[in-house]
N, C-alpha and C positions, 0 to 999 in steps of 0.2 A: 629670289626664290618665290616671295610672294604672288609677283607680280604674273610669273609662268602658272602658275598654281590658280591665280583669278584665267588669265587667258583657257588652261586647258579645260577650267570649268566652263566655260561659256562656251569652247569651241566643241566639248562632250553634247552640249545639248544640240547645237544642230548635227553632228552627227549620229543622236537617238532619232532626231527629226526626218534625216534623210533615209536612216536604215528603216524604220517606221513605216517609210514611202514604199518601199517595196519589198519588205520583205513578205509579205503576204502573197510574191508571185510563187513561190513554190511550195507552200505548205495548204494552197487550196483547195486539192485532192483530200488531205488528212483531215481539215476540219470539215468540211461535207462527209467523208464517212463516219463522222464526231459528231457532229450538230443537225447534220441532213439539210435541209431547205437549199436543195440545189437551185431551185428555181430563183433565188435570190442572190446565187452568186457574185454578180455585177454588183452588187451594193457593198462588197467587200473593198474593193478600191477606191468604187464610188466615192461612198461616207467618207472617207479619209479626204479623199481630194474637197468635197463640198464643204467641210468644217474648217478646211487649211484655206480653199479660195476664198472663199465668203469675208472669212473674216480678217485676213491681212492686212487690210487698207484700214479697218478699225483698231487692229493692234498698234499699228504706226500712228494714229489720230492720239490712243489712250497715252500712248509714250512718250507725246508732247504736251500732254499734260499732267501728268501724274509722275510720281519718282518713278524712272526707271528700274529700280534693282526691285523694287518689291511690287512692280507688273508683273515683270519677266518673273521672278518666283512664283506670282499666283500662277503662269501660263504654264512651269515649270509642273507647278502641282496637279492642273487641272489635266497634262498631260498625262500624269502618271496614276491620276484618276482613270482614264480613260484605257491605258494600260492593263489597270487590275482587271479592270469591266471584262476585258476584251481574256485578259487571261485567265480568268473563273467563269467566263458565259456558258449558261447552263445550254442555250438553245444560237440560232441563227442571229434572231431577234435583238438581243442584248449583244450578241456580236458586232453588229452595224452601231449599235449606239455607242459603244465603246471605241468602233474607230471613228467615229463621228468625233466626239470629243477630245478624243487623242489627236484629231485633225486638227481642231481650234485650239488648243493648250501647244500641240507642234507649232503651229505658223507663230506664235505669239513667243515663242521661245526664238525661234530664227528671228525674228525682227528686233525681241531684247538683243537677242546678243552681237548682231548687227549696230543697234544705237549705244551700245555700251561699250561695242570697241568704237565706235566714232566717237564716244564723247568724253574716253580718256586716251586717245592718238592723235598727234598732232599731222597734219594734211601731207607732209614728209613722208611719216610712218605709216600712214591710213592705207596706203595700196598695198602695203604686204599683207597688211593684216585681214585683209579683206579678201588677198589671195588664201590666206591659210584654209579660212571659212568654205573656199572653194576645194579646198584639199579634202577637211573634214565630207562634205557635203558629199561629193563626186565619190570618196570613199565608205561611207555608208548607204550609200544609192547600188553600186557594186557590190558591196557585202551581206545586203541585206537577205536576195533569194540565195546567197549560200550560207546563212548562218541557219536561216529559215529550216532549209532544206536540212542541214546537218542536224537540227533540233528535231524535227518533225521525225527523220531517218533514227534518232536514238529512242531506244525503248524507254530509258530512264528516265527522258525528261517529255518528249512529245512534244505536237508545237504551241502547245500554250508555256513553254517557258521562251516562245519568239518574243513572247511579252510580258513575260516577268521578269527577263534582264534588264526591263528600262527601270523597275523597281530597286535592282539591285546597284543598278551605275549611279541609278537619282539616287540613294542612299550615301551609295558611298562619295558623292559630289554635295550631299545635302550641306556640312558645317561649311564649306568653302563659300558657296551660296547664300548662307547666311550670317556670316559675319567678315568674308573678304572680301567681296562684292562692292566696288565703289559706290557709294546712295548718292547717284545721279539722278537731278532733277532739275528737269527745266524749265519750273515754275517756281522756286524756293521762295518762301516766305509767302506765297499765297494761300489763306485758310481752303482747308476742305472742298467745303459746300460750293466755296465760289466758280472751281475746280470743273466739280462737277456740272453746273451749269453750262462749261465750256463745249460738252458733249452735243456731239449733232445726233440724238436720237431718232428723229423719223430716217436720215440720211442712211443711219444703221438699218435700219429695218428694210429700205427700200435695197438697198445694197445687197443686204443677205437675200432679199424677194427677186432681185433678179437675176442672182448671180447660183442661185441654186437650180430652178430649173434649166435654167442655158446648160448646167453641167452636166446634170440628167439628161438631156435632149442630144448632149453630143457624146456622152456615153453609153447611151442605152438605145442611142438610133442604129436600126441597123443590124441589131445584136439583139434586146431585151427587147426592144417593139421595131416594127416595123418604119421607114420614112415614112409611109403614106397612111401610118395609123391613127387613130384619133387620139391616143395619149399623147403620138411625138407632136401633132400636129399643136394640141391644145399646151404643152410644153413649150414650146417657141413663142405660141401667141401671150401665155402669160407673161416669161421673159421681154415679149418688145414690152407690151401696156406697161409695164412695172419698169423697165429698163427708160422708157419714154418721161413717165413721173418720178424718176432720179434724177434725170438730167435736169426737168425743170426744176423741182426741186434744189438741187445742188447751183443751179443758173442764178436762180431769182432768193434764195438762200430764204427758204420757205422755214419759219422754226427754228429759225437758228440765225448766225452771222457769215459776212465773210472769211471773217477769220476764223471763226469756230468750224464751219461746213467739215462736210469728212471728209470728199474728196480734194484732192490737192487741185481745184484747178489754175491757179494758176502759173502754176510749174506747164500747164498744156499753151501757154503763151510763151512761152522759150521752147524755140522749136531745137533745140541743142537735147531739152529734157524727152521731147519726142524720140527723137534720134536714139537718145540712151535707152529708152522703152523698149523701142524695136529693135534695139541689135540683143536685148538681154532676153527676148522674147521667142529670139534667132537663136542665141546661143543655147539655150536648153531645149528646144527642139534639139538641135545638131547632138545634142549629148543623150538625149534619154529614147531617142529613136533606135540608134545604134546599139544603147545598153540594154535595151529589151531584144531587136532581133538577131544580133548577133549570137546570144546562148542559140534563140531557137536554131538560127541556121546550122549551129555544130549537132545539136542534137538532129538533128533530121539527117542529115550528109554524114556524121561523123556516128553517129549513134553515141553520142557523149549522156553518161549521165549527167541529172541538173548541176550535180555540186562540178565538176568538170567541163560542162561547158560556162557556169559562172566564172569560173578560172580563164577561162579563154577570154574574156574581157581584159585580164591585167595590162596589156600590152596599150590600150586604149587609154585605160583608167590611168595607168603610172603616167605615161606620155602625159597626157592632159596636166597631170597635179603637177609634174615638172616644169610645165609652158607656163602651166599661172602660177608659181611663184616665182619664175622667170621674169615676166613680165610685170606682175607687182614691184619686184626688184626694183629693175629698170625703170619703173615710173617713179618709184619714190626717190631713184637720185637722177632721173632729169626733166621729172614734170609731164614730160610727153605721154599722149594717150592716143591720138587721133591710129599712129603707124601700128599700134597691135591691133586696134580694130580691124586696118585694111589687109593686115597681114593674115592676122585670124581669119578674116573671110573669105582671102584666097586659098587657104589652106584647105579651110573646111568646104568650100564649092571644090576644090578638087578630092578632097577624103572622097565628098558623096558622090560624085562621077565615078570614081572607083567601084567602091561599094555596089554602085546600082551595074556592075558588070561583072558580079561574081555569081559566080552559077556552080552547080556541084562541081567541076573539073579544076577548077579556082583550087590552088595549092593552100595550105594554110600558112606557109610563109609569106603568100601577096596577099591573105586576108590579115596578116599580122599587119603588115606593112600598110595598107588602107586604113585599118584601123588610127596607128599610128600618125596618119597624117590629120585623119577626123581629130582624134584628141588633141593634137598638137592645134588643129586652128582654134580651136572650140577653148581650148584654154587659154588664148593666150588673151580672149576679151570678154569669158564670162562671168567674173566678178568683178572686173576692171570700172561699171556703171555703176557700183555701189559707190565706190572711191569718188568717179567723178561729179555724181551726183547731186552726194554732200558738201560737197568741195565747193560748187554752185549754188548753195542757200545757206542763210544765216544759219549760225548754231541751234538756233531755236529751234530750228524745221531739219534738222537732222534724221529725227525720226519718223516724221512725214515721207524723207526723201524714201527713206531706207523701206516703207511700208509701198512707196510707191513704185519702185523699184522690184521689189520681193513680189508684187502682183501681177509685173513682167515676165517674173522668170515663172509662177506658175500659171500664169494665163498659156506660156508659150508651150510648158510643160503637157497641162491637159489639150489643149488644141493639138499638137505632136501626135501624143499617144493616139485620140480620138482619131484623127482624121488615115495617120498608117494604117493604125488597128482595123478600121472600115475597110480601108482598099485593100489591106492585105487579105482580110476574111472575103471580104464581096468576089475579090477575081480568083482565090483559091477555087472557089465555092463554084462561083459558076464554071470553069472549067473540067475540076473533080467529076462535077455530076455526071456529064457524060459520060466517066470510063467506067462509073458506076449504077447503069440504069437500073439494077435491079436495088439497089440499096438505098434503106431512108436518108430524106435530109441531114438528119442528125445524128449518123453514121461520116456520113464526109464530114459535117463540122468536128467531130471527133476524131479524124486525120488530119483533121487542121493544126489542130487544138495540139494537136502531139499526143492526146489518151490514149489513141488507138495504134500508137507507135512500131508493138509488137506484132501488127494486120501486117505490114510495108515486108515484113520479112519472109512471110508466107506466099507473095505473089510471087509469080518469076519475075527474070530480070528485068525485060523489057517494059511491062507493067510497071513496076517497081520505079525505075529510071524517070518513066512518060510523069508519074505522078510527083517523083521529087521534082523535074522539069518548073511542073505547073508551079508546087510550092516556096522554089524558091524564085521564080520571075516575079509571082505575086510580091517575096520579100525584096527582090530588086527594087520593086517601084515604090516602094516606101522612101528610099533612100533618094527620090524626086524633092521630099521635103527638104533634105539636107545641104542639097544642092541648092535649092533656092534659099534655105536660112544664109549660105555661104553667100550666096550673089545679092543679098537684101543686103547683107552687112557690108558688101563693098561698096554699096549705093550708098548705105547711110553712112560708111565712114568718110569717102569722099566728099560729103556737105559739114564734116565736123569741121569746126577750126584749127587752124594749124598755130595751135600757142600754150603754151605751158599751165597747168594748173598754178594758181598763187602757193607758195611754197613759204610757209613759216619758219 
């Protein structure tokens, strides 16, 4: 009982982690008519994503040196800091800081609880358990804009209890956290201070310098500035300069050691550890493309409220959590890894073929069934490179792997988002306009957006149809990404080995 009791605590926090991630898509109509500062919208996802990318690579570094159990409680806390912020902000302002924070305390809790099931599971057990985390994960990524949505829609609580429930979960998971928690540490018996010297501070610093505006640049191009403006323009060139002095840095281990450096690299001399990179970079694309447009698609076609076309995901979500403990299963009693990669990929290059051929006339039984096959690929190999990973370096570097790993899945995460979100707005946009010449720009982005939902019923039919037409070809081509995450993953699992993980 204990043992379930340490597991559902750990596996609670990355499911506040994931729900975290998005539940903010459908409560940000409620807090702009609450806080105002529309113009600052973008930085509601933003912040969350820059605080959780930045700083994952350094949570994995801190959890190779330091006890495990009492990082992951500082990350624990620091999230739940960020929580309160975010659910008492008087203004905009303190909004973005509080998901900023709630970013860095998030990613630092996924990677504890990651190295903490690695480093009391033996290499047998380690791919269930790693599937579970994908259950939690994929399960609060889904729940999040409908819990959102149902808080924001009740009078009694409004959506700032979107973030006072992580108060109340982290409360009630608080004793278990701190006194079931195994004190894992993979330094034992080394003083403090010496500890601390093992830190690659400038590494951090260059790390967060260039890993925040690249984020900016790919979320706010195109949408918040223009490509061709002078802030995107000066965003990218900061990112290379800084992106440019990490690498040497990190190359020539400038201030620091090779062991100590923050970046793992030489896990980038095992081209098996590439391989894992890219398919886990693949696989969360193929997951959070689909999870974002497929509500929109039903709301547009279907005229679904949010909290009901969140529900039309299920079909997706359950598939998927089925395929990875499926496949966890199966690898923990034969070792094999390489056949669900190739599997997954095929799976998921045919989901996104599908998908990118659904147009309003598309039944929602062949959009269930699409879905279904997305999740089915998508799960059966996107937790699977945390298992293999670790499985590939000493115990020592457990939490390295896990940190290096975790920056796959949200590298592939915001790249995903970023790159759909642009082509789906840019071709809506420019076809819209024509059948609207008397109307501002910022009227069609608001039929994009879905705000302006209740205009679509007021046109006649023909109108009406021409413009769903546009908007859902735009959401076709998004599903371009998914197909190619699906055909990257067949390439890179065809170069994997064909041999069993060492099995204790």
């Amino acid at each position: 009982m204990q043992w379930i009791i340490i597991v559902a605590t750990m596996l609670c926090s990355t499911f506040l982690f994931s729900l975290d991630n998005s539940i903010v898509a459908e409560i940000q109509p409620a807090i702009i008519n609450s806080l105002g500062g529309v113009d600052r919208l973008g930085w509601l996802g933003a912040a969350f994503v820059l605080g959780a990318v930045s700083t994952v690579i350094v949570w994995g570094k801190i959890m190779g040196v330091f006890s495990v159990k009492w990082t992951y409680i500082t990350a624990v806390v620091i999230f739940e800091v960020g929580s309160a912020i975010c659910g008492a902000a008087p203004d905009m302002d303190a909004m973005i800081v509080g998901r900023a924070i709630a970013g860095v305390g998030g990613s630092g809790m996924y990677v504890g609880c990651l190295a903490l099931l690695s480093m009391t599971t033996t290499l047998r057990e380690r791919p269930i358990y790693m599937a579970t985390t994908g259950f939690t994960w994929g399960s609060g990524t889904v729940l999040g804009p409908i819990v959102g949505g149902a808080f924001a829609e009740n009078p009694h609580t409004t959506w700032r209890w979107s973030f006072y429930i992580n108060l109340c979960i982290g409360a009630l998971f608080a004793p278990a956290c701190l006194f079931l928690l195994p004190a894992a540490d993979p330094q034992k018996g080394v003083p403090f201070l010496h500890r601390v010297r093992h830190l690659d501070y400038l590494g951090t610093i260059l790390n967060i310098g260039f890993l925040v505006p690249l984020i900016m640049a790919i979320n706010f191009g195109g949408t918040v500035y223009t490509w061709s403006s002078g802030q995107e323009i000066a965003l990218w060139v900061v990112t290379a300069v800084v992106f440019i002095a990490y690498c040497h840095q990190q190359k020539f281990s400038f201030l620091t050691t090779k062991t100590n450096r923050l970046f793992p690299g030489d896990f980038l001399r095992q081209y098996e550890m590439w391989l894992l990179f890219i398919s886990m970079a693949c696989a969360s694309g193929a997951v959070f493309v689909p999870t974002y447009f497929i509500p929109l698609y039903f709301q547009f076609v279907r005229n679904d409220a949010p909290l009901t076309a969140g529900v039309r995901l299920l079909p997706f979500i359950v598939v998927m959590v089925f395929f990875g403990l499926l496949s966890g299963g199966l690898i923990s009693k034969s070792g094999y890894y390489m056949p669900w990669y190739l599997i997954g990929g095929c799976l998921t290059l045919t989901g996104g073929a599908l998908m990118h051929t659904v147009n309003q006339d598309t039944s929602v039984a062949r959009v269930y069934g699409y879905e279904a096959i997305t999740g089915a690929g998508a799960g059966l190999y996107i937790q699977v490179s945390y298992a293999v990973a670790q499985a590939k370096v000493p115990p020592s570097r457990v939490a390295d792997a896990a940190g290096f790993i975790s920056f796959a899945q949200y590298l592939g995460i915001t790249l995903s988002l970023a790159i759909s979100g642009t082509v789906f707005q840019n071709v809506a946009f420019n076809r819209l306009v024509p059948l609207f010449p008397t109307e501002q720009s910022s009227f069609v982005r608001d039929i994009i957006t879905g705000t302006s939902g209740g205009f679509l019923k007021t046109l006649d039919a023909d109108l009406a149809r021409r413009v769903l037409d546009v908007i859902i070809h735009a959401m076709s081509l998004t599903y371009i990404l998914v197909l190619t995450a699906g055909a990257v993953t067949v390439i890179a699992a065809s170069l994997m080995k064909r041999k069993r993980l060492y099995m204790q």
